[in-house]
C-alpha positions as a printed Julia matrix, in Angstrom:
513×3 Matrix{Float64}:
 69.93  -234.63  202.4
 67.53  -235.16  205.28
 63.85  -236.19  205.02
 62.39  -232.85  206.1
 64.04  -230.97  202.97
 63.36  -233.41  200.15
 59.86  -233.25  201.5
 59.72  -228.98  201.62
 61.38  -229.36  198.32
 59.28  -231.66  196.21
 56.19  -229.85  198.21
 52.51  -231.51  199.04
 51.45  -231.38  195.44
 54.02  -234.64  194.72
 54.38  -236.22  198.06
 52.79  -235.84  201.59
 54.25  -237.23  204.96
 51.33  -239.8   206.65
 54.15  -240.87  209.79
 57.09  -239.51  210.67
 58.19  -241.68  213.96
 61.82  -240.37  214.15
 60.99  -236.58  212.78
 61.82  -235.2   209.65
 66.16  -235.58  210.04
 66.46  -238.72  209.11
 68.91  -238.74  205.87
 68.02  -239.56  202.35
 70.52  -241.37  200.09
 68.72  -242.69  197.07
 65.59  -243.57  195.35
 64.28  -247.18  194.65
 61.24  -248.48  192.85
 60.81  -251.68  195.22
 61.51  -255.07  193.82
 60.48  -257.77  195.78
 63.33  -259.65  194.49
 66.12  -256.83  195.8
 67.56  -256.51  199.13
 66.28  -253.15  200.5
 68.75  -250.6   200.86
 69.79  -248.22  203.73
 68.95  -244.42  203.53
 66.37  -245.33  200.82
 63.02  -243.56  200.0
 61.84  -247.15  198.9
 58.45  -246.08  196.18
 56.22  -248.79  196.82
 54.4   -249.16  193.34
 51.23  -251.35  194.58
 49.73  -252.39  197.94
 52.48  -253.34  200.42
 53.33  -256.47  201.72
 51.69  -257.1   205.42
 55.44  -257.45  206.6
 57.61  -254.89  204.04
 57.27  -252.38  206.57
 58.77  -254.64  209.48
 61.62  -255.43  207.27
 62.32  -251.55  205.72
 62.54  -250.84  209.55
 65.35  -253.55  209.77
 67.04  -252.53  206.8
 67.56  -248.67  207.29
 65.08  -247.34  205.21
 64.67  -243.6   204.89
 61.14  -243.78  204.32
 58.62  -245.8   202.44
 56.26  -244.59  199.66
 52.75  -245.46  198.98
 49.34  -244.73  197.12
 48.21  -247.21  199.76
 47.13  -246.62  203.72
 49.12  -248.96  205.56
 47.27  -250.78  209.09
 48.94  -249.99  212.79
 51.8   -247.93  213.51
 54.41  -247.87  211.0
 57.42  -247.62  212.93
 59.13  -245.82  209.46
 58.46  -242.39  207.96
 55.55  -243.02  205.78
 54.39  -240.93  202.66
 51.7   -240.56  200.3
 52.55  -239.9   196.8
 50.29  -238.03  194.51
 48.31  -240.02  192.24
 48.51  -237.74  189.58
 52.77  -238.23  189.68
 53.8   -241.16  187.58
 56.14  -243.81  189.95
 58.67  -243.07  187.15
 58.15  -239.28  186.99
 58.61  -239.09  191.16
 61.77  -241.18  191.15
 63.25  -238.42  188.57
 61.79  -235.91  190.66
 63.81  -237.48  193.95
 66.79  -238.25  192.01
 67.53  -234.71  190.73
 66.52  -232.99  193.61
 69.4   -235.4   195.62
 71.7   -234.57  192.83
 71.15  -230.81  192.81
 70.99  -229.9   196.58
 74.42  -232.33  196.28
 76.36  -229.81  194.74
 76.47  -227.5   197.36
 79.45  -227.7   199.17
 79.19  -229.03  203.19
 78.62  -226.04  205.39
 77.09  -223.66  202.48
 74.29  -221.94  203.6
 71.35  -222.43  201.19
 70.92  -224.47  197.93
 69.18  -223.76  194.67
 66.16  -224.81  196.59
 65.91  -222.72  199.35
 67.01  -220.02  196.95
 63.81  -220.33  194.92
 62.12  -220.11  198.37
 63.9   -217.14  199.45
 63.09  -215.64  196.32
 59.64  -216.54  196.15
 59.02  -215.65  199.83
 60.21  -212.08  198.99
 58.9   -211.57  195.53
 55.29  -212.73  196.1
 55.42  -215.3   193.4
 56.25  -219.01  192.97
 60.05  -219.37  191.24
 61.86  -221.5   188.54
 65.5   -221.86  188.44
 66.34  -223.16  185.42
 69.77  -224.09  182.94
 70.06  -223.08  179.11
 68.1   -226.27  178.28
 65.16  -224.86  180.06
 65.53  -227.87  182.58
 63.72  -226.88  185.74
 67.37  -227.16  188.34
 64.89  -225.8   191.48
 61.71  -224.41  192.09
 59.82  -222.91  195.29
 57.68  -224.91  197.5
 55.6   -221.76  199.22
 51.67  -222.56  199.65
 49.14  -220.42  198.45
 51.51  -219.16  195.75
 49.64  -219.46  192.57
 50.76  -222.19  189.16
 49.7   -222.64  186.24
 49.84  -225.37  184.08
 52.89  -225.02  182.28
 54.77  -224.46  185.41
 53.43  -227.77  187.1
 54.26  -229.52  183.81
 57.61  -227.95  183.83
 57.96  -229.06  187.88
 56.83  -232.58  187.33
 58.97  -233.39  183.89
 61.72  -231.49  185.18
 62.12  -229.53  181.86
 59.99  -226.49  180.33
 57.44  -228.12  178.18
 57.55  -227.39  174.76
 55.65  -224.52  173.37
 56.13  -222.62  170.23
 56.69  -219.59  172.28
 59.39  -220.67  173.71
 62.4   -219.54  171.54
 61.87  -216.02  171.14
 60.91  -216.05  175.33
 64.15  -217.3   176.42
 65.69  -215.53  173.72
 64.23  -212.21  175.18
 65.5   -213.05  178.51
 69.25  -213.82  177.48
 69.4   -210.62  175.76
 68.93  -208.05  178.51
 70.95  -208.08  181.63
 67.72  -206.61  183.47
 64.61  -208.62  184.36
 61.79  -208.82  181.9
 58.32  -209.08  181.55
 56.88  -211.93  179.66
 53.1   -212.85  178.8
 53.31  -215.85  176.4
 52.06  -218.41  176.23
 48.37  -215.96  176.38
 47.0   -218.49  178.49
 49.69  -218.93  181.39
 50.18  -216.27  184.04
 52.65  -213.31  183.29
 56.34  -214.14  184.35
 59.29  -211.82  185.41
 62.0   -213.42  184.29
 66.29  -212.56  184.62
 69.45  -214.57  183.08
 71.42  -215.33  185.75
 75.2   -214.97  184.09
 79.11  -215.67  185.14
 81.47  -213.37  183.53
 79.13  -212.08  181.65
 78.33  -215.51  180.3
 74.53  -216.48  180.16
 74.5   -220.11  182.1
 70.57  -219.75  183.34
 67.35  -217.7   184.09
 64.83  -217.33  187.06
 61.53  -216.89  186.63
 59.09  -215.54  188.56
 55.06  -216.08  188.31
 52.71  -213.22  188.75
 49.48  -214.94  190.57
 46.4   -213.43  192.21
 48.27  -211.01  193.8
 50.72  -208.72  191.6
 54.48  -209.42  192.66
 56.3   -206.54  195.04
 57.08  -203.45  193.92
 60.72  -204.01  194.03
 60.09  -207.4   192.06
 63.18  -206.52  189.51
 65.55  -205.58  191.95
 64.81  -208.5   194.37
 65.47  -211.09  190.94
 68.83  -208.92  190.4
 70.2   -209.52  193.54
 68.81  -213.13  193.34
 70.5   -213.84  189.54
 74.03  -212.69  191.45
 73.66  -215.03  194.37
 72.5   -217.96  192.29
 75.18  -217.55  190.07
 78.18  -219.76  191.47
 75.31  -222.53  192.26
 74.49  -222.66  188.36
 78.09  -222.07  187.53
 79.16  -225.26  189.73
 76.02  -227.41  188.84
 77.0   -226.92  185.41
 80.68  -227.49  185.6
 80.07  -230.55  187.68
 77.67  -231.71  185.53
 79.45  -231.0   182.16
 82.55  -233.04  183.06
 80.61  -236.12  184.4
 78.82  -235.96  181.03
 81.75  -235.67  178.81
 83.94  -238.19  180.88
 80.52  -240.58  180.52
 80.32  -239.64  176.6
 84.17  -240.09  176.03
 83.75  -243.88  178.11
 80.41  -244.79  176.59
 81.7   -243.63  172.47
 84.94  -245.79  173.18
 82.8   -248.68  173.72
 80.03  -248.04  170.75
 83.1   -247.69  168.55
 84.95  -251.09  169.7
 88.13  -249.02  171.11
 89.99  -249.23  174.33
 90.18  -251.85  176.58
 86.67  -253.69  177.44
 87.52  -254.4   180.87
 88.37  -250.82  181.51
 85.17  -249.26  180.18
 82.77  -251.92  181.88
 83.96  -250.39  185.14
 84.35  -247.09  184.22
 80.54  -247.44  183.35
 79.08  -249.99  185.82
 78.59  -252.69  183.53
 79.09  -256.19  183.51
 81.27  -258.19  180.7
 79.32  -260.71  180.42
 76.02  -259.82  180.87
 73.73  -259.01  177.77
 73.16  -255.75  176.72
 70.93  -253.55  174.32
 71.92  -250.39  172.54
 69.16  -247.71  171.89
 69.89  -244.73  170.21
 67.74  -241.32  169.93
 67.94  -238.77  167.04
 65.46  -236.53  165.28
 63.81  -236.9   161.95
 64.23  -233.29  161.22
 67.41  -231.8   162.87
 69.26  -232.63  165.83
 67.89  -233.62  169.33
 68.45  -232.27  172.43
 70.78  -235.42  173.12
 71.75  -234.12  176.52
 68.29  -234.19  178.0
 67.35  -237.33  175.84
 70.24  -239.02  177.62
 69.15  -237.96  181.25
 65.95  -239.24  180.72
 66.69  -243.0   179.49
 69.2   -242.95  182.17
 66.93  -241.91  185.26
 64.35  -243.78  183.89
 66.07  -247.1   183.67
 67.57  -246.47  187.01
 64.16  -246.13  188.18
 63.19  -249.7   187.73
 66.4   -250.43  188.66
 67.54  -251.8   185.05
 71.75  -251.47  185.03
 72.01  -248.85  182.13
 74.37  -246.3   181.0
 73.35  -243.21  178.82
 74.91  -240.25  177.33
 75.35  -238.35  173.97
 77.82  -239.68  171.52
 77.89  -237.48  168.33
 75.34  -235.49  168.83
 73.09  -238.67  169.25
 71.32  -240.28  172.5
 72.71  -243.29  173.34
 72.09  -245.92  175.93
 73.47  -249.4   176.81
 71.14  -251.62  178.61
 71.36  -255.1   180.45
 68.29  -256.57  179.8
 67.06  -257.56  176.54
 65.61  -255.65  173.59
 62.33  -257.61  173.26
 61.71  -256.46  177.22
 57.84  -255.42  177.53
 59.41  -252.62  180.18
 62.48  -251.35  177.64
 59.69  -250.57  175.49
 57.52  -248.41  177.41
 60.44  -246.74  178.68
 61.43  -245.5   174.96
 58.61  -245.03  173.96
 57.67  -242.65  176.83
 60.98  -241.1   176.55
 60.45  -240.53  172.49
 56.84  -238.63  173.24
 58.52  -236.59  175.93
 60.89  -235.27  172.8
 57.99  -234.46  170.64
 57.18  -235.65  166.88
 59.7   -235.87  165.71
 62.33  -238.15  167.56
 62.71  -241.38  166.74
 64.6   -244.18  168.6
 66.01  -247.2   167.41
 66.85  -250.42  169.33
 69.48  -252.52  168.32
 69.5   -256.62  168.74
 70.72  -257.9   172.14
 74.19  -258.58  172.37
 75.69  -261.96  174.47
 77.9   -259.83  176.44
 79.33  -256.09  176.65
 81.55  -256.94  173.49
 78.69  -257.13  171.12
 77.67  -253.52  171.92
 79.35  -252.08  168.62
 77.34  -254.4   166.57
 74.2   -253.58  168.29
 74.59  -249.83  168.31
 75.45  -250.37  164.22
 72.14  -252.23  164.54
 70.02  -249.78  166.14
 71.29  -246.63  163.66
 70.41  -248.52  160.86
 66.73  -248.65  162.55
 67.24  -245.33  163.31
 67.81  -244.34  159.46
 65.04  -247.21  158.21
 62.99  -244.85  160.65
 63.53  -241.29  159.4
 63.11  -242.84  155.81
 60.02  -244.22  153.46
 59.83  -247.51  154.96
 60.02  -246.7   158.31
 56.95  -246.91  160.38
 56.5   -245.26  163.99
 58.68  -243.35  166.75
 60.55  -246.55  167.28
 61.34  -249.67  166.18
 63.42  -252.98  167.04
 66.19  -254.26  164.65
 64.2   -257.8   164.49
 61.12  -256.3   163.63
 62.03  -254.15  160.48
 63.6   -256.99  159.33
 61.37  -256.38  155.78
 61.55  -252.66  156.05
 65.4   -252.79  156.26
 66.21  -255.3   153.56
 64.12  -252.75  151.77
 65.92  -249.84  152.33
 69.7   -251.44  151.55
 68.1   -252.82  148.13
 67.11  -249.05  147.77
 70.3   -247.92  148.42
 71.95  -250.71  146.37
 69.85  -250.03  143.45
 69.23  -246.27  143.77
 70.02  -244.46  140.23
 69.91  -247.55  138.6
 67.1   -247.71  135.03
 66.3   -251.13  136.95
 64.08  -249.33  139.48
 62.15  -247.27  136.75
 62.02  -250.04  134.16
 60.35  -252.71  132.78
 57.83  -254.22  133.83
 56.72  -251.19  135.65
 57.84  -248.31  132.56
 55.17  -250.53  130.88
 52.36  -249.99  132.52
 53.69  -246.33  133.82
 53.46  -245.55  129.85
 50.04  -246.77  129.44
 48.59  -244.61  132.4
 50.54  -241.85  131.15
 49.11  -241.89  127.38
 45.45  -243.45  128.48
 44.41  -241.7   131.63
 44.45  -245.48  133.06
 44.92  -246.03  136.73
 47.08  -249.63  136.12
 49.67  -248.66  138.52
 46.98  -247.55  141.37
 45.44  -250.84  140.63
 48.52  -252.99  141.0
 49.12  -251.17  144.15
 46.35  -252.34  145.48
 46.03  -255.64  144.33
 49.38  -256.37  146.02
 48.46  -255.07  149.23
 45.71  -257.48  149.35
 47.52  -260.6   148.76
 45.86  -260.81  144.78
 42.49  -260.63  146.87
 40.51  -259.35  144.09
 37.14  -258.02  146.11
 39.35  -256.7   148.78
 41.22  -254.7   146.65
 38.39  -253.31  144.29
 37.06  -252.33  147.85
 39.76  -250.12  148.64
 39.82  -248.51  145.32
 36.41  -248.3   145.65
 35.58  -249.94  142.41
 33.21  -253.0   141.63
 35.21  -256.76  141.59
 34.48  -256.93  137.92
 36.14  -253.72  137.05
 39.61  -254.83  138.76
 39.41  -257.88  137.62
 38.65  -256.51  133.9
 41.73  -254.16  134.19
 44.15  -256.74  135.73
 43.13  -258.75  132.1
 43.76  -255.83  130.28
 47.41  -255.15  132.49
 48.35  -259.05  131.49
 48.2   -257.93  127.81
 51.28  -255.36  128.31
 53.09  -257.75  130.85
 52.96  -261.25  131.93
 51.14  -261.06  135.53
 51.11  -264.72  135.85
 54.83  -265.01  135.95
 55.65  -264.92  139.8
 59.4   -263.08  138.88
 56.98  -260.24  136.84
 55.22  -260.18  139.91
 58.42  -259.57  142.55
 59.82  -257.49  140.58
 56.81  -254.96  140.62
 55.99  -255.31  144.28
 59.64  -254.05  144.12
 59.85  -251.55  142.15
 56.21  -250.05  143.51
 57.91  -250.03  146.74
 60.37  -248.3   145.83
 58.55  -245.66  143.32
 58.01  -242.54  144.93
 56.14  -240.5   142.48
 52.21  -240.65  142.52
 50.43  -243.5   141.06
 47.59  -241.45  140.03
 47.61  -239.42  136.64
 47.04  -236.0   137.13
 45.65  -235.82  133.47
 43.14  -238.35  132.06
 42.7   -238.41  128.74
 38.95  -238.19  128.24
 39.46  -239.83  124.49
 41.0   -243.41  125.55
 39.18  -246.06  124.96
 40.93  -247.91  127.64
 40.38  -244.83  129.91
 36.19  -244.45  129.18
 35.69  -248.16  129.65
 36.81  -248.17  133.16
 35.11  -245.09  133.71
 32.01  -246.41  133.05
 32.95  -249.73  134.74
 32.51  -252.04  131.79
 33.69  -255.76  132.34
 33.17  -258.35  129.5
């Protein structure tokens, strides 16, 4: 892909050209976040992430680089295409933004005339209104680059994360769309601009939509026809992105579950996947809390974004999960942000969990065990956040195994804590509430009256009057209630004082002797 039509493609809004020294022909093979520490690479669009070194330019020139990207000017003549990225686009989010657009236009076959690109342009150019061309996973495969055309937000959101952001709208919109061969009018979310919309279909098969946007100027008259004609001719794109696509994914899937599982030969798959036997790795996997993910898209985005700062990784969706093996370790500052971004760009409710770091590509099916059991620790009452490392939920998974070990047992609901349970039940005491809290601060007796909001001397009078129904000074008493409160899952508070307990009007009152 040359220069000239990434540039038209991503459009002045992500990157502008500064210099262009040998025009805009000069081909494109890959993006790279620059590493001092990595040889530069020929055809590059090198994304240079702070000021550049007084003599990177000289030495991109020498290497072949496509063109070098920058937030920064850079002094004299560059003697290299030169571009200024938009500060509001992320270094990670442009690199996705290069990547797919490579990958897309790459689909066309040599000689074609026209890509999904310079379809949405077409389109957009005839219509009057700035275009989407999108897959059934509402990811944004092309979009129109015309000035003047009017966006709103969602659409810039949708250009710049490469997906339709999520909106509660959403369903029943693309729902609309898919059931109607015709093109459609659609005016949600209230505070976007209206949208024409079509499915584009093969053999009568849904396999993506177009959308139009209705600015300051309404769109032609002829709007529906013009999206009919263009839902026929971007048909066989879709239909071949998706193919090609689908069977790189699946192959990738098949490869990457064979070595999560332990099966086939190691040597085999570490090729098959670009990874290195004896390197160490890090598994990650990416669910939801409440249903299943979108593991495709999931996938795609730890994948480009580990590629983007060039971190070896391989990604993909093994039963119905996100999973990704990584070669660098799991306590990496960067692996971190990366999953973390990735887990927000899901929404609430995905969690990720990240196994311990294996010694080589053969511990990778202990490490993937690893991070679904932080994946489960997650989704249940001891987990704590979006994500989580094995060797930090050390406490939180013990926890959950003894739950599982122990769950149904009378141990869990017994003495010592049926004891005191009885006694709040029949004397509208707060014991267990108490105990809670007395626990949580390390037997700190004024820190814990402060968070039950009570006076030192009224604690301290109810611990006495706990010791008389168990033994609080034996240290096993003790475990076995921080235990078993752990583990309790109905309320500590009763519901239903009785207003007639002695025990019950004394602490009321806040008498201490």
């Amino acid at each position: 892909m040359s220069l000239g039509m990434l540039l038209e493609t991503l459009g002045p809004e992500v990157v502008r050209p500064v210099a262009l020294p040998a025009g805009a022909d000069v081909p494109v093979s890959v993006p790279v976040i620059y590493d001092p520490s990595e040889p530069l690479i020929e055809g590059a669009m090198l994304l240079v992430t702070g000021h550049p070194e007084p003599d990177l330019v000289a030495r991109a020139v020498k290497a072949g680089v496509a063109a070098v990207v920058t937030r920064h000017p850079v002094a004299g003549e560059p003697g290299i295409a030169l571009l200024l990225a938009a500060p509001t686009v992320s270094w990670g989010r442009l690199y996705m933004l290069i990547d797919t657009t490579l990958a897309v236009v790459g689909h066309a076959p040599p000689g074609e005339p026209g890509d999904l690109f310079a379809l949405a342009n077409q389109i957009a150019a005839r219509i009057g209104g700035a275009v989407t061309i999108e897959d059934l996973s509402m990811r944004v495969l092309a979009y129109s680059t015309i000035e003047d055309q009017r966006i709103d937000d969602l659409r810039r959101d949708g250009i710049l994360g490469l997906r339709v952001p999520a909106h509660p709208t959403n369903a029943e919109e693309y729902a609309a769309v898919l059931r109607t061969d015709s093109a459609i009018w659609s005016y949600v979310p209230a505070e976007c601009l209206p949208r024409l919309a079509i499915a584009v279909r093969a053999r009568g098969d849904a396999i993506g939509t177009i959308w139009a946007v209705e600015g300051d100027r309404p769109l032609a008259p002829d709007a529906a026809e013009i999206l009919a004609e263009a839902a026929v001719a971007a048909a066989p794109h879709l239909a071949r992105y998706n193919l090609a696509a689908d069977q790189v994914r699946r192959r990738s899937a098949e490869q990457l579950g064979a070595l999560l599982r332990g099966q086939g030969p190691l040597e085999d798959l570490a090729v098959a996947l670009g990874l290195e036997l004896d390197q160490p790795v890090t598994v990650i996997v990416i669910s939801r809390h409440d249903g299943p993910v979108d593991a495709i898209h999931a996938g795609g985005l730890l994948r480009t974004a580990f590629s983007a700062y060039r971190i070896r990784a391989v990604a993909g969706v093994v039963e119905g999960r996100a999973y990704a093996v990584v070669a660098t370790g799991s306590g990496a500052p960067l692996l971190h942000r990366i999953v973390e971004d990735v887990v927000s760009r899901l929404g609430p409710d995905a969690r990720a969990g990240i196994g311990r770091t294996a010694r080589s590509l053969a511990g990778a099916p202990e490490s993937a065990r690893q991070a679904e059991a932080v994946l489960s620790v997650l989704d249940g009452p001891f987990g704590r956040g979006a994500a989580g490392r094995y060797e930090e939920l050390a406490p939180a998974l013990l926890l959950a195994e003894l739950g599982t070990a122990l769950r149904g047992s009378p141990a869990l609901t017994g003495e010592p804590l049926s004891l005191v349970a009885e006694h709040d039940a029949t004397h509208g005491t707060e014991y267990l509430l108490s105990l809670r809290a007395w626990f949580a601060s390390y037997f700190d007796v004024p820190r814990a009256a402060e968070m039950l909001s009570l006076h030192p001397n009224t604690l301290r009078y109810r611990l006495r009057r706990i010791s008389e129904l168990i033994d609080l000074d034996d240290p096993d008493t003790r475990l076995a209630l921080v235990i078993q409160l752990r583990m309790r899952r109905s309320p500590d508070r009763n519901p239903t004082p009785r207003p007639d307990s002695a025990h019950g009007d004394a602490e009321r009152h806040g008498i201490a002797d």
